[in-house]
C-alpha angles and dihedrals in degrees: 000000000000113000115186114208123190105212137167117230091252095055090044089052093051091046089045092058087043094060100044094052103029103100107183114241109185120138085250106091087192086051095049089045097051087043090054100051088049087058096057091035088056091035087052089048092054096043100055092040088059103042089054117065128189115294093014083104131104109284118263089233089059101046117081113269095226091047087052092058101049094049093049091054089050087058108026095232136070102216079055098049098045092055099041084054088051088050126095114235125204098215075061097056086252094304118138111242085232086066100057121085100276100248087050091057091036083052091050089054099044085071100042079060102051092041105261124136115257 
């Protein structure tokens, strides 16, 4: 699932911190656990959005046309997509999907698209 937020510095920050120190307490061990994964995934997320700024990412000129384009169309913008391929993702071992074999990141992508979990 790909959820855009539009955040100032100052409320990613907060959610950031919230996210670091919230540990779930309801009586449903499963809940608190998926909750809890939410919370890294998101923290991750955050973390990762506010330590890249635009144009740290990998050149367009470096990056497969045809990747490029599937990822642009995923986003809906090309600045987005450049810098979502340059950025480490956890369900990848930390590896960036630019540097994955192109059919293995459009792939990738593909199921972004239809719903499906990375």
């Amino acid at each position: 699932m790909l959820i855009v937020l539009d955040l100032n510095v100052n409320d990613a920050e907060a959610l950031l911190r919230h996210c670091k120190e919230h540990q779930p307490n309801s009586d449903d061990f499963r809940e608190d656990a998926r909750v809890r994964e939410a919370l890294e995934t998101l923290e991750t997320a955050l973390d990762n959005a506010m330590r890249s700024s635009p144009g740290n990412g990998e050149s367009k000129e470096a990056i497969a046309p045809r990747l490029l384009e599937a990822a642009a169309e995923l986003f809906g913008d090309e600045a987005l997509a450049i810098n979502w391929l340059s950025l480490p993702l956890r369900i990848l071992g930390q590896k960036r999907p630019v540097d994955l074999p192109v059919q293995d990141a459009i792939a990738l992508i593909r199921r972004l698209e239809n719903g499906y979990g990375a």
